[in-house]
Structure formats: structure tokens, C-alpha cells
GUTORMAR-40279 format. One record per residue (C-alpha): residue number from 1; chain; x, y, z. Coordinates in steps of 0.05 Angstrom, whole numbers, padded with zeros to 5 digits. Each point is the difference from the previous one (the first is absolute). Example, Ala and Ser with C-alpha at 12.3 -4.5 7.8 and 13.67 -1.06 7.14 Angstrom:
{1 "A" {00246 -00090 00156}}
{2 "A" {00027 00069 -00013}}
//
This chain:
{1 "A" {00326 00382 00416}}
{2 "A" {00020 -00065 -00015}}
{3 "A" {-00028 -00047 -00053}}
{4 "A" {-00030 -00051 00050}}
{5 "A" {-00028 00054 00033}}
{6 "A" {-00032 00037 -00042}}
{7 "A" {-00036 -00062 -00028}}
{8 "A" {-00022 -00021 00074}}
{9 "A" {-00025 00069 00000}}
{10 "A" {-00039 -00003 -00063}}
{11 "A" {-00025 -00069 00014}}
{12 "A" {-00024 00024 00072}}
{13 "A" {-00018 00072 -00007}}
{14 "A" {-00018 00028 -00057}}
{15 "A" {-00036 -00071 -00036}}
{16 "A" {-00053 00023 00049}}
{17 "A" {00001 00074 00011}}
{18 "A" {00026 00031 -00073}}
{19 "A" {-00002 -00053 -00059}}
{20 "A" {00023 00051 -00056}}
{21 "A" {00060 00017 00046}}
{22 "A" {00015 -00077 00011}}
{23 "A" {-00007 -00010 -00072}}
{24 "A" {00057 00057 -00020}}
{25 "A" {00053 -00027 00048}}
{26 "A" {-00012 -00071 -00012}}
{27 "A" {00010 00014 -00081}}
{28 "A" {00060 00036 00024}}
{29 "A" {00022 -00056 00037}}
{30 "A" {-00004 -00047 -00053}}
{31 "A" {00046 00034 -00047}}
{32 "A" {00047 00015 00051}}
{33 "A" {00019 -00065 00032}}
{34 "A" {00069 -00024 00010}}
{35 "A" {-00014 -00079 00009}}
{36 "A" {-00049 -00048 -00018}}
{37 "A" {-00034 -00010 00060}}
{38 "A" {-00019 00079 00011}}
{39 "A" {-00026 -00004 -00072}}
{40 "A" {-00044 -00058 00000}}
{41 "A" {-00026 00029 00074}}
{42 "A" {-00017 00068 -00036}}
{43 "A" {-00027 -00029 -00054}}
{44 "A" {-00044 -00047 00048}}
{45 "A" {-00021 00065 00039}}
{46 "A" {-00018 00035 -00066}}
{47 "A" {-00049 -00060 -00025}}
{48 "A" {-00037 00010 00068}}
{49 "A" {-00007 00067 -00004}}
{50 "A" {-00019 -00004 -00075}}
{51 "A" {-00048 -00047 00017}}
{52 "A" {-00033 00045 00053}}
{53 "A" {-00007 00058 -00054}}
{54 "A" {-00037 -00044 -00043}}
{55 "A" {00051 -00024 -00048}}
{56 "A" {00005 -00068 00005}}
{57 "A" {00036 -00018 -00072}}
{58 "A" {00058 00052 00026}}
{59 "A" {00000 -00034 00073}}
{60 "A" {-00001 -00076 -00037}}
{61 "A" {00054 00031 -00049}}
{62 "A" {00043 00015 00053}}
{63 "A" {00001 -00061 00041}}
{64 "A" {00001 -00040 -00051}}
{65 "A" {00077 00026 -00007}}
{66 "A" {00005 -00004 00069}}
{67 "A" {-00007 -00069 00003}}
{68 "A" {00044 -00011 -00065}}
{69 "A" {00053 00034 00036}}
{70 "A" {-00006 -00023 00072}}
{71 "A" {-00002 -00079 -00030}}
{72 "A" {00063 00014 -00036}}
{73 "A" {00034 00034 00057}}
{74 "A" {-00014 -00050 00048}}
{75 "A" {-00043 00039 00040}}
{76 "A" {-00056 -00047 00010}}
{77 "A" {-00044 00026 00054}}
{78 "A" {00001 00069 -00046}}
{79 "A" {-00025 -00045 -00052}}
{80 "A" {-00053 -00035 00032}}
{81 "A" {-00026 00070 00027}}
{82 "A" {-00003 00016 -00067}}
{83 "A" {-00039 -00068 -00032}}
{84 "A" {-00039 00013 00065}}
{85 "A" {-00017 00060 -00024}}
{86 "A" {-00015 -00008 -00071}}
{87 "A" {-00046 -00054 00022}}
{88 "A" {-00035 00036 00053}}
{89 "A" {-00012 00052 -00065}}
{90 "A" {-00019 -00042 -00056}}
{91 "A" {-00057 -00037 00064}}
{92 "A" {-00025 00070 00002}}
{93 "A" {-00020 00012 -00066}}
{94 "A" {-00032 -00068 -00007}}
{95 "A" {00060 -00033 -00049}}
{96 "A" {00005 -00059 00048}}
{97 "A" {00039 -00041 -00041}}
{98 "A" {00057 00047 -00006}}
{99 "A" {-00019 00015 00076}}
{100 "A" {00018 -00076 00010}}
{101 "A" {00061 00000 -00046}}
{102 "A" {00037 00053 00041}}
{103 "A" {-00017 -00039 00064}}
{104 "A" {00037 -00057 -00019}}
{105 "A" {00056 00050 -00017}}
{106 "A" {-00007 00023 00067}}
{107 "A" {00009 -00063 00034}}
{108 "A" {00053 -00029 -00045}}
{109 "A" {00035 00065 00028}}
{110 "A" {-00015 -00008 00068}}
{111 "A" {00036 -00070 00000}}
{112 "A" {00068 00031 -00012}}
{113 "A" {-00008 00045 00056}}
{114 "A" {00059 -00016 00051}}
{115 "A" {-00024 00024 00060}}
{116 "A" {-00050 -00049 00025}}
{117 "A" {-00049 00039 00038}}
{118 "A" {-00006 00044 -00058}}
{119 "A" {-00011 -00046 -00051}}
{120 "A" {-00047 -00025 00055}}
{121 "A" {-00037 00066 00009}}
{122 "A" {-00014 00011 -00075}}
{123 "A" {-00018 -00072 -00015}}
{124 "A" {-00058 00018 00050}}
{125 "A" {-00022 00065 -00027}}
{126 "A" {00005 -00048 -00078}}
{127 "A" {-00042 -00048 00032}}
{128 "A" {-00050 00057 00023}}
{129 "A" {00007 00029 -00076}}
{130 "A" {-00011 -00070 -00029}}
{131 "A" {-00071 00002 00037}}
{132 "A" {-00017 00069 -00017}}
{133 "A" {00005 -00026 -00078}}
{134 "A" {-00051 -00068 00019}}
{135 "A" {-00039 00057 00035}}
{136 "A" {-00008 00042 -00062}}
{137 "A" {-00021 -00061 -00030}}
{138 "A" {-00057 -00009 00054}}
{139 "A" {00036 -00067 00019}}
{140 "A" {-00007 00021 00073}}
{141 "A" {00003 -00083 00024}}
{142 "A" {00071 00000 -00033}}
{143 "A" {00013 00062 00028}}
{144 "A" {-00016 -00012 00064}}
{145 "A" {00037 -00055 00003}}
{146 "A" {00074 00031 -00024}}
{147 "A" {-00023 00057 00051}}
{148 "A" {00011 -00052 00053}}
{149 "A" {00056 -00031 -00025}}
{150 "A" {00037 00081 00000}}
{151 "A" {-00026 00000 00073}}
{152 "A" {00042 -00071 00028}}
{153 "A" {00065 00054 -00035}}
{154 "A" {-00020 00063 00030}}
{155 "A" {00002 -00040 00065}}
{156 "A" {00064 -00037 -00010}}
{157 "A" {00031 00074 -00022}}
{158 "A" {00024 00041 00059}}
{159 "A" {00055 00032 -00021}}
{160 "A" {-00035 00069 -00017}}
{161 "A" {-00058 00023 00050}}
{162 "A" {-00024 00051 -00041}}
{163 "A" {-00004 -00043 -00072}}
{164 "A" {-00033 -00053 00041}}
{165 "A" {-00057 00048 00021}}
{166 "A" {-00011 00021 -00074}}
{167 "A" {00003 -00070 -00020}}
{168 "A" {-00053 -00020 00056}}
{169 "A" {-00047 00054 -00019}}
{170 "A" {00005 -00014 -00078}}
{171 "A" {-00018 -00066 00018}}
{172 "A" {-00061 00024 00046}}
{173 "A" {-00030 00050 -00055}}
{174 "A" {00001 -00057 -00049}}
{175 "A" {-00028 -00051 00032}}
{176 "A" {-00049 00045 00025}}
{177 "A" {-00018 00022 -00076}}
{178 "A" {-00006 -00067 -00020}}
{179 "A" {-00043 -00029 00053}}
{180 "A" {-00042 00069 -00022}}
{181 "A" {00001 -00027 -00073}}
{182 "A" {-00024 -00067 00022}}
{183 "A" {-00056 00025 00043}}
{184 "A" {00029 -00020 00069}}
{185 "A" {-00004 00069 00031}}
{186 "A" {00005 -00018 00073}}
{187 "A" {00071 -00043 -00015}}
{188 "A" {00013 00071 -00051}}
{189 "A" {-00015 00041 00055}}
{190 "A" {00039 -00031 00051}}
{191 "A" {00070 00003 -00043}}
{192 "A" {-00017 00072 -00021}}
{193 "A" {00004 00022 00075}}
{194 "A" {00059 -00028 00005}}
{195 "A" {00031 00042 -00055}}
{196 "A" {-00030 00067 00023}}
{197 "A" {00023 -00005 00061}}
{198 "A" {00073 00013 -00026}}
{199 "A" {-00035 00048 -00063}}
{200 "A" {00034 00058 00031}}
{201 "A" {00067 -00021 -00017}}
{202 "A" {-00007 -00021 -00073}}
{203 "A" {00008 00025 -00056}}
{204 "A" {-00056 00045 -00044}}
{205 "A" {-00004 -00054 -00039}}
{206 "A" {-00020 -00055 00050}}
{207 "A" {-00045 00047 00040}}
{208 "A" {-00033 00012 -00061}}
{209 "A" {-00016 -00079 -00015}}
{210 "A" {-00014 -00015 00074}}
{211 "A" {-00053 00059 00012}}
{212 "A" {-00034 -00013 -00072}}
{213 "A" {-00005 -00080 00023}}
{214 "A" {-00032 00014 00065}}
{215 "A" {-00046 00056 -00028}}
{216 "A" {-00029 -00048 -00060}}
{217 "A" {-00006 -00056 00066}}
{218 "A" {-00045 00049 00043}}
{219 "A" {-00033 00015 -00073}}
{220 "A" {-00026 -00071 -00009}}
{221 "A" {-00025 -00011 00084}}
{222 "A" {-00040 00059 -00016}}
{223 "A" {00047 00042 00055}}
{224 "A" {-00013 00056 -00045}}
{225 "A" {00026 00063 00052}}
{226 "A" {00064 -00041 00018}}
{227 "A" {00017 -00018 -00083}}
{228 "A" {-00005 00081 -00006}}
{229 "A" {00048 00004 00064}}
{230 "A" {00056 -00038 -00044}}
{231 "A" {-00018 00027 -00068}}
{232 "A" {00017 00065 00037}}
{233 "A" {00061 -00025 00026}}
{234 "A" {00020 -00031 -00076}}
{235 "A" {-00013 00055 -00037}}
{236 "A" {00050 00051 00011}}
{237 "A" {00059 -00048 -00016}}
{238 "A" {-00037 -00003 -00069}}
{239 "A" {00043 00049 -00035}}
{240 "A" {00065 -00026 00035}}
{241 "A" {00006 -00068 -00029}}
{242 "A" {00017 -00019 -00072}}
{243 "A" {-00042 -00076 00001}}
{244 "A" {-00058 00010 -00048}}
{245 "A" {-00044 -00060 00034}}
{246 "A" {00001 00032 00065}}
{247 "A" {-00032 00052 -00023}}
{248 "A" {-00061 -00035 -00039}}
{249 "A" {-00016 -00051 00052}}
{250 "A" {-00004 00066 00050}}
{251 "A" {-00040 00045 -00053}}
{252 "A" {-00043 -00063 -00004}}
{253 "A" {-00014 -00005 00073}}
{254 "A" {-00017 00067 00008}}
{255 "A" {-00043 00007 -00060}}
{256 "A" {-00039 -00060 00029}}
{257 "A" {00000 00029 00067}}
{258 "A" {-00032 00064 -00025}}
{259 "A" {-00063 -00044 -00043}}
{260 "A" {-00008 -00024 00067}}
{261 "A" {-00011 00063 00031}}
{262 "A" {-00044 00019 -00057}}
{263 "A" {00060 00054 -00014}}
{264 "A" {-00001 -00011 -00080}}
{265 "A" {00029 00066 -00018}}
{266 "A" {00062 -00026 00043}}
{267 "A" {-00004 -00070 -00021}}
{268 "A" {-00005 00025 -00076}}
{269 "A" {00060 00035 00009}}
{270 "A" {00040 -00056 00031}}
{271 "A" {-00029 -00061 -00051}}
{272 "A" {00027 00056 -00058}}
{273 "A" {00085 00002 00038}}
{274 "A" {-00013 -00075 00003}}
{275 "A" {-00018 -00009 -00069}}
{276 "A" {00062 00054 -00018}}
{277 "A" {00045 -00047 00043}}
{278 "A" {-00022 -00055 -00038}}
{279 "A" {00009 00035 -00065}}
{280 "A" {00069 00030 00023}}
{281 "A" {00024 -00073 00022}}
{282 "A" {-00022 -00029 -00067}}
{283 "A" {00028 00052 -00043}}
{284 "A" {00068 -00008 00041}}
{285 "A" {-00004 -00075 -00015}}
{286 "A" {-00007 00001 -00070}}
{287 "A" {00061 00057 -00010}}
{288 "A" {00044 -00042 00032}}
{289 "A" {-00017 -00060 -00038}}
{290 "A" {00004 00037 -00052}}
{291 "A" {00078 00022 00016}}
{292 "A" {00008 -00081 00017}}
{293 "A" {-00027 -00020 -00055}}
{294 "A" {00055 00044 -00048}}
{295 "A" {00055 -00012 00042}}
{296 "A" {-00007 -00075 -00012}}
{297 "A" {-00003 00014 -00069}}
{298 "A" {00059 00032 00004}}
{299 "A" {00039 -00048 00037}}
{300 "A" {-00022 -00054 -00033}}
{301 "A" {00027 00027 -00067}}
{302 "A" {00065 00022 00039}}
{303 "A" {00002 -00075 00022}}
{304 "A" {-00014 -00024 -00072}}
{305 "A" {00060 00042 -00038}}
{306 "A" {00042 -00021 00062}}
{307 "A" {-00010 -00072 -00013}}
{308 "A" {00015 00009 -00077}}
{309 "A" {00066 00040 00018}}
{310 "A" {00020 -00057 00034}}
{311 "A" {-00020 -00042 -00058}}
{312 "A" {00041 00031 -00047}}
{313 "A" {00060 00007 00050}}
{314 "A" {00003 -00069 00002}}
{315 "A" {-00013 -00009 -00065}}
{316 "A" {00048 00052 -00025}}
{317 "A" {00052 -00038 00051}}
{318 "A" {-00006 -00062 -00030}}
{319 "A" {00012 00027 -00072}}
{320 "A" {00059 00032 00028}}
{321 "A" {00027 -00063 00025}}
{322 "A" {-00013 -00050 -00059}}
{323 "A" {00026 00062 -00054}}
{324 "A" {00070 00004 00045}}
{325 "A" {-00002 -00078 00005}}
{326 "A" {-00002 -00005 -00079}}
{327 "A" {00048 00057 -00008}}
{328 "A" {00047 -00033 00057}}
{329 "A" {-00008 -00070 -00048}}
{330 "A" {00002 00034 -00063}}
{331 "A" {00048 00047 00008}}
{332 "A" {-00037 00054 -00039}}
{333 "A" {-00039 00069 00015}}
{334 "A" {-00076 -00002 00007}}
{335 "A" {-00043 00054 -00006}}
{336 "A" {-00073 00000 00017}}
{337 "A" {-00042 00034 -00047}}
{338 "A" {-00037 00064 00007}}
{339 "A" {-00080 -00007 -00004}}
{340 "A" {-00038 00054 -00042}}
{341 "A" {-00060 00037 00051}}
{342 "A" {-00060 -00019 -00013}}
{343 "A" {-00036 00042 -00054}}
{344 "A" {-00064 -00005 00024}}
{345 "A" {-00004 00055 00048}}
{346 "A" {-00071 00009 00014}}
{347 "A" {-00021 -00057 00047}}
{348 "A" {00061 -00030 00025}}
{349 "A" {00056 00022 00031}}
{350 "A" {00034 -00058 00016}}
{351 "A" {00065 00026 00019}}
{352 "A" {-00028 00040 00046}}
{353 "A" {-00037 -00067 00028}}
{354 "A" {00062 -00036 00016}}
{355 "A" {00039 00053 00031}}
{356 "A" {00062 -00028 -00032}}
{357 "A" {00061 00043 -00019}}
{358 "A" {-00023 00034 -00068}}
{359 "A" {00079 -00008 -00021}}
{360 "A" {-00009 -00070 00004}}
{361 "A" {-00058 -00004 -00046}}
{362 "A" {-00008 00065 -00035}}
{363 "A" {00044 00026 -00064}}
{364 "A" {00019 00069 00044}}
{365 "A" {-00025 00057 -00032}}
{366 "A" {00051 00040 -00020}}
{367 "A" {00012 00065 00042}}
{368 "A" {00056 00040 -00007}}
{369 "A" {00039 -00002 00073}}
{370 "A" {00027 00073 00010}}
{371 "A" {-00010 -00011 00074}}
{372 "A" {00073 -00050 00010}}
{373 "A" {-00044 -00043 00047}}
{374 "A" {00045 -00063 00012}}
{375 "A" {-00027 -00073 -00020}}
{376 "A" {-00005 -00016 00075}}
{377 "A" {-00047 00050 00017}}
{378 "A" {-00044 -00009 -00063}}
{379 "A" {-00011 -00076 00013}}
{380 "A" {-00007 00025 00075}}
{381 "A" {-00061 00049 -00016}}
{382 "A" {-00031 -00056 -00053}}
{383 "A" {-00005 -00055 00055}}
{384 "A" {-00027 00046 00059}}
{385 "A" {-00053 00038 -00058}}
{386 "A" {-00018 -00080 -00014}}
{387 "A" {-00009 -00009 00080}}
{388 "A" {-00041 00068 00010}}
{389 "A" {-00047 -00023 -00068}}
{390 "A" {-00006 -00068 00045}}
{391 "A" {-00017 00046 00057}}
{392 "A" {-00059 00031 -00043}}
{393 "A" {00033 00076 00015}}
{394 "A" {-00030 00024 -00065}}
{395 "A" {-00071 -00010 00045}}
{396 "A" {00022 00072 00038}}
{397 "A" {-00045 00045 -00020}}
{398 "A" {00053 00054 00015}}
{399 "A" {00068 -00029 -00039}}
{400 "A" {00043 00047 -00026}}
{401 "A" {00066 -00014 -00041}}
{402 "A" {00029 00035 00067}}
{403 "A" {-00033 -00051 00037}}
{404 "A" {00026 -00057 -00037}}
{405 "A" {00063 00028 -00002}}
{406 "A" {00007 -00002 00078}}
{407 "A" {-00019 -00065 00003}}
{408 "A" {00047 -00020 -00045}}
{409 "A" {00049 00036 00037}}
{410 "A" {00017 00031 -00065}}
{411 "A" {-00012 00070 -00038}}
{412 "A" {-00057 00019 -00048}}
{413 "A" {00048 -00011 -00060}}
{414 "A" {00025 -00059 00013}}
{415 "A" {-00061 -00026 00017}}
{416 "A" {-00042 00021 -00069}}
{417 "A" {00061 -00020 -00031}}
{418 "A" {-00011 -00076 00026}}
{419 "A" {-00074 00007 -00024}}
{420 "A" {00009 00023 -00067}}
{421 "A" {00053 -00052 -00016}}
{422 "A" {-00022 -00056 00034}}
{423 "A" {-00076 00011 -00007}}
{424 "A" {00000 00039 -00060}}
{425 "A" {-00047 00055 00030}}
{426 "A" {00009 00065 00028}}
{427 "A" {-00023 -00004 00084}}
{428 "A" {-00077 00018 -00016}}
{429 "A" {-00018 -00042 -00041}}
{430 "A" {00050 -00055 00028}}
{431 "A" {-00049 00014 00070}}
{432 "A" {-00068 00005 -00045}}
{433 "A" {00013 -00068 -00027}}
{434 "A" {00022 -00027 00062}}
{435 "A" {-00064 00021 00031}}
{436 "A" {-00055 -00024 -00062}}
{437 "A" {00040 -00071 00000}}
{438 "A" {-00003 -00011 00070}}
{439 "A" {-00080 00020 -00001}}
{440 "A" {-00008 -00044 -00060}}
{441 "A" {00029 -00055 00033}}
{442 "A" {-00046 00006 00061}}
{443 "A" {-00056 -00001 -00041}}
{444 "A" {00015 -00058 -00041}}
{445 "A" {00009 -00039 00078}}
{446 "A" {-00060 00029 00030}}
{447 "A" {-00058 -00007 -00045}}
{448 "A" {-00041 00049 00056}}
{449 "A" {00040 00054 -00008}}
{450 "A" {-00034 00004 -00072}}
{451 "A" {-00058 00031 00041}}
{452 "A" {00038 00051 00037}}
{453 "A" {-00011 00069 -00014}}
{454 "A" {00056 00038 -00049}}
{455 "A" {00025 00047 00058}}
{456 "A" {00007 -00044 00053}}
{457 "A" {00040 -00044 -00061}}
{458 "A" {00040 00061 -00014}}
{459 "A" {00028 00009 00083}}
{460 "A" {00014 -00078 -00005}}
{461 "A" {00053 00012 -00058}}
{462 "A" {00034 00064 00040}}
{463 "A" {-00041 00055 -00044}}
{464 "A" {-00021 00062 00026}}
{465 "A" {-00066 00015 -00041}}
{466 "A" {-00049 -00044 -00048}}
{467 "A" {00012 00048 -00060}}
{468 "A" {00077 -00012 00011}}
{469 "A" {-00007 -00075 00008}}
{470 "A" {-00047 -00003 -00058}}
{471 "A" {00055 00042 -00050}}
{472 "A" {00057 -00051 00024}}
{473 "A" {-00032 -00064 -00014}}
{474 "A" {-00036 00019 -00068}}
{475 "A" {00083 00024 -00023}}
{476 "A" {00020 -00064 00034}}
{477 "A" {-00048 -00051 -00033}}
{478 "A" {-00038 00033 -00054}}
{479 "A" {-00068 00005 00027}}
{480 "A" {-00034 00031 00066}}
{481 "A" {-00004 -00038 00057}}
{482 "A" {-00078 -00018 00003}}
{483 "A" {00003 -00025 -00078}}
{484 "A" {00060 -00053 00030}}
{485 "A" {-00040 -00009 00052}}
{486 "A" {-00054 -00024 -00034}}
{487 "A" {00033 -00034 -00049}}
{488 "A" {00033 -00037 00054}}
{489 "A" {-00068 -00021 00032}}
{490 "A" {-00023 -00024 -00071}}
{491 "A" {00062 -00049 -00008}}
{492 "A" {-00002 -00026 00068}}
{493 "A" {-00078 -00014 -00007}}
{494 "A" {00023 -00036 -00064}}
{495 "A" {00045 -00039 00032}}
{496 "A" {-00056 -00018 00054}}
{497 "A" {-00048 -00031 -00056}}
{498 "A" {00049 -00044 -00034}}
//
């Protein structure tokens, strides 16, 4: 079977019949794709069916590259899918302002779309998003009104029958949900008819939304048998759809249902899956802000050493030009002096900071070269090693020399050679060093990270346990990380009360 096909398959079979199947071939398909496009589709697949198994970081992981890719391919409706997506997942577990972010992605995207009814039809379902975020801020006016403004498109957009229908009903359910939020329920209950008249058609998803809507409607007229019709009707969908919202605003409708009826066994039982939604959103929140949180880190220091490279390429370019403009006028030889490291090894590694070419500024160490590696590919291996340090690579909890060496395109030896001579360490402690600088720098930036807890310090710098971390940084600066801690926190509280 085809590539094409077999996703198509995936994507319209087995999603809903056998996730653990759809998850195998899809991970298959993403490591054997033979263009761009195929891969960023897999890997837009995968996120969704990540997603639906709970795993949100993988599924925001994934697109994430997705969109990376598809931008620089050109593929721009693949790329708005993908902001699309990441928004629509980042809404859901209540990080709205990352939510928001990604929509703006989205519709940048959407604007380099060729194809005009395309770029038509997603700028609808955007607009639709859009009030879905002002909804989740319970700024149902606003929303309403962008909800109308989607409608004028949908009707303007007849180039695709069957979108148009899923763009109607979208429009329906929410409007219907906000006039519910706002207390209108005769104007709610009139757009929710509309959108279950077409429920049979949509997908789980959807049904689930529009049935939960009309059930908490009947709920609040006091239509107590029909609100039990569509709870009914909702509930077997529950374990079908990955959106943790859905789920607590129907768990909260039925528990209420049930206190009602007087049920409170049943409504006990549905107030406690609320309050586990709640908790499961919550949780899922703060993980990924947690994993936002250290990937900024990270790229702002990648940003940082990038921007001193450049610094010191100019810099170094400059010197270059006035030395061979003296010798030129002179006549003479120059030779730029060799600077001395810097003794002081316990708090500073400021080589290692400025990611410049050790050569340049180091006396080499001297290691005896058995290996007859040629002068070309030395300097080649010091300059990439300086661009993975830039690239943090040492922050891998699962570097090897072997590993390195690959990256390098190199071999083991030639490799450790490099290190010893231009670093003057053998590879582990080269990569300990690497790691307790880099956390040392973060905390000397980010004064809150003095309150984090040791372990959670110790993944941040690419370790694989606290006692390891703990060994690494008292051989690296002399004393355990809590004392520097502290001491830290005592000098900048100094600092605070000149």
C-alpha cells in the first residue's frame, strides 16, 4: 500500500476503531518518509493521535516540528493546520496565551495560502477558533460578535458543500453555548436545533459539545427527563474524544442532574470525575509550562552565545583586517599573541561562554597526535564542537563520545582528541562542566530558580539523577549545590539592601 494511502487509512479508520494500531503505523510512517510533505503529514497525524491517548507534550512536540518544517518548505496550509492545531491544544488546557500565540501563527499562515477558497475556508474555521479563545474567557459579547462575522464567510464560501456544513454547524453550537452562558436560553435553544439537526454527520467530537449544550439548556428550564435524553445521547462519545473540557462541563451536568433527582450516590460520583477532570486539566497545564518554561531558557541562552559568536566574528574580522593593513604598510610579519586560560576554574568558564575557537584563545594543550588527522579537519571538528556547545548538546541526558562523534561526522578518536587538546579535558568531564556552567549561568539570570527543587535542577542541566548532579558540581566548583545556592541568595539579598 502506498504511503498516501495508508495515512488516509490511518487517519480514517483506525483513529477511531484501533488507536494503538494507528499509533504503530503512523511512527512507522514518520521514519520512513521520502519527502517533506509525507513527513510533516505523518507527523501532523501522530500529534492527533498522541493527543487522543493523553499525551499532549508528545502531540505539541510533534507539531511543533511540523510546523517548523512545513513553514520552511513552503507548505503553508500544512503549516497553518499545524499552528491551528497547537492552538486548539494549548486553549484546551487553559494556557490561553500561548492558545492565542499559535492563532496568530495560524493566520499569518493562512495568508500565504494560494488557492483562494482555501485560504478562505480556513480563515473561517480561525475566525470560529479566535471566538472559542474570547469564549474560554467568558467574553461571550465579543464572541458573539466574531461568530457573526465567520457566518457573512461561511456564506460567501461555496466552493466545498460539505466544509460549509461543518462550518455552519460550528457556528450554530457556539452561538448556541454562548447565548446558554449569557442566560438567553430561548435564542440558545433555537441555534442548538439547528446544529443537531445535522449531529449525525459530525464528528465525536462535535456531537459530543452539541448534546452536552442542549442537555445543560433543558437542565436550567427545569426539562429534567429531556436533559437525561441528551446526557444519554453525550455520554457514550465520552471515551472517544481527547478534549478534557468536554468532558467536565458534561460530568458537571450530569452530576447536577442527578442532585436534582435526589440521586446523590450518582451525583457524588459524577462531581468526584469532574473534580479529577479538573485536576487532570490542571496538572497537564502546569507540565507543559513547565517544558515552556525550560525550553525558553534554553533558547534564550542559545540566542545569547549566538549573538556573542557574532560579536567576536566581527570583531575577530576587524583585527584581521587592520593586522594585514599594518603588515601590507609595514612590510613586516605580525603575530597575535596567545592568551593564557583562565586559572580560575571553579566559577567561570568563560571560554566555554563565548563559544569561540579555543585555538584562537587558548595555549593548546599539548597532546601527542598519533592519529595523522590533517589541519583541515581539526579546525573543521573545533568550529562545529563550538556550534554544538552553542546548541547546548551537552543538555542530552543520553550523550555519548559515540554520539558526539556522529554529529561531528567524525570518529571517537578524533573527536576526544579535539577535546583534550583544545579543552584540556578528557569527554566526561569536558560534558560535566559543560552542564554545571550552563546551570550556573541560569541561576545567576533567574533569581526563582534559586527556589527550585535540586532534582528538577539536575534534569535542567542534562543529568540523569540528583546524587550524580550533586557529585559533578561539588568537583566542578568546590562546594555542593545547595551551599552555592545559598550563598548565592545571601549575595543577591546584599546587593538588594545597598
Amino acid at each position: 500500500m502506498k504511503f498516501d494511502e495508508l495515512l488516509k487509512l490511518v487517519e480514517t479508520k483506525y483513529f477511531w476503531t484501533d488507536l494503538n494500531k494507528a499509533e504503530k503505523i503512523t511512527d512507522s510512517l514518520i521514519n520512513s518518509t521520502s519527502s517533506s510533505e509525507q513527513e510533516i503529514g505523518a507527523l501532523l497525524l501522530g500529534a492527533k493521535i498522541s493527543r487522543r491517548n493523553g499525551d499532549f507534550f508528545l502531540a505539541i512536540q510533534r507539531t511543533r516540528i511540523a510546523e517548523r518544517k512545513a513553514e520552511l518548505s513552503g507548505y503553508y496550509e500544512l503549516a497553518c493546520k499545524a499552528s491551528w492545531f497547537l492552538s486548539e491544544s494549548f486553549l484546551e488546557t487553559g494556557l490561553i496565551g500561548e492558545a492565542n500565540r499559535y492563532l496568530l501563527r495560524a493566520k499569518r499562515n493562512a495568508e500565504l495560502i494560494r488557492e483562494p477558497s482555501k485560504m478562505k475556508s480556513i480563515q473561517t474555521h480561525l475566525l470560529q477558533e479566535e471566538a472559542r479563545g474570547l469564549m474560554a474567557k467568558s467574553d461571550y459579547v465579543a464572541a458573539i460578535k466574531l461568530l457573526e462575522s465567520s457566518a457573512f464567510q461561511v456564506k460567501s464560501n461555496s466552493s466545498n458543500f460539505s466544509l460549509n456544513v461543518e462550518q455552519h454547524i460550528n457556528f450554530q453550537h457556539l452561538m448556541g453555548v454562548c447565548y446558554l452562558e449569557l442566560g438567553k436560553l430561548n435564542l440558545s435553544g433555537k441555534y442548538l436545533y439547528e446544529a443537531l439537526q445535522h449531529a449525525g454527520s459530525l464528528k465525536d467530537e462535535t456531537k459530543l459539545a452539541i448534546y452536552q449544550a442542549q442537555a445543560e439548556r433543558l437542565y436550567k428550564l427545569g426539562e429534567l427527563d429531556s436533559c437525561k435524553y441528551f446526557l444519554d445521547k453525550a455520554y457514550p462519545y465520552v471515551e472517544k474524544v481527547d478534549p478534557i473540557r468536554l468532558k467536565e462541563r458534561l460530568y458537571w451536568t450530569f452530576a447536577r442532574y442527578f442532585a436534582s433527582k435526589a440521586d446523590y450516590i450518582n451525583s457524588n460520583k459524577y462531581f468526584e470525575f469532574f473534580n479529577q477532570a479538573v485536576l487532570e486539566r490542571v496538572d497537564l497545564a502546569g507540565q507543559i509550562a513547565d517544558e515552556l518554561i525550560i525550553e525558553f531558557n534554553k533558547e534564550q541562552l542559545s540566542i545569547k552565545k549566538r549573538n556573542l559568536i557574532l560579536l567576536w566574528t566581527l570583531i575577530a574580522v576587524i583585527v584581521s583586517a587592520v593586522s594585514y593593513y599594518i603588515v601590507k604598510k609595514q612590510g613586516a610579519k605580525v603575530y597575535l599573541p596567545l592568551v593564557e586560560p583562565d586559572q580560575d576554574n571553579s566559577l567561570r568558564m568563560d571560554l566555554m561562554e563565548l563559544d569561540i575557537p579555543a585555538k584562537l584563545h587558548v595555549k593548546e594543550h599539548p597532546v601527542e597526535n598519533d592519529l595523522n588527522i590533517s589541519l583541515d579537519t581539526e579546525n573543521r571538528l573545533v568550529r562545529d564542537l563550538n556550534v554544538l556547545e552553542t546548541d547546548m548538546f551537552f543538555l542530552d541526558k543520553n550523550i555519548t563520545l559515540t554520539n558526539l562523534a556522529n554529529k561531528l561526522q567524525s570518529n571517537q578518536k578524533y573527536v576526544s582528541y579535539v577535546i583534550r587538546k583544545y579543552r584540556s579535558q578528557n569527554f566526561n568531564d569536558y560534558v560535566l562542566n559543560l552542564r554545571i556552567h550552563y546551570l550556573i549561568d541560569q541561576l545567576k539570570e533567574n533569581e526563582i530558580m534559586l527556589d527550585y527543587k535540586l532534582s528538577y535542577l539536575a534534569d535542567l542541566a542534562g543529568f540523569s539523577s540528583h546524587s550524580k548532579f550533586t557529585m559533578a558540581f561539588k568537583s566542578v566548583v568546590g562546594m555542593p549545590p545547595s551551599q552555592y545556592m545559598e550563598d548565592l541568595r545571601d549575595l543577591i539579598m546584599k546587593r538588594s539592601n545597598r
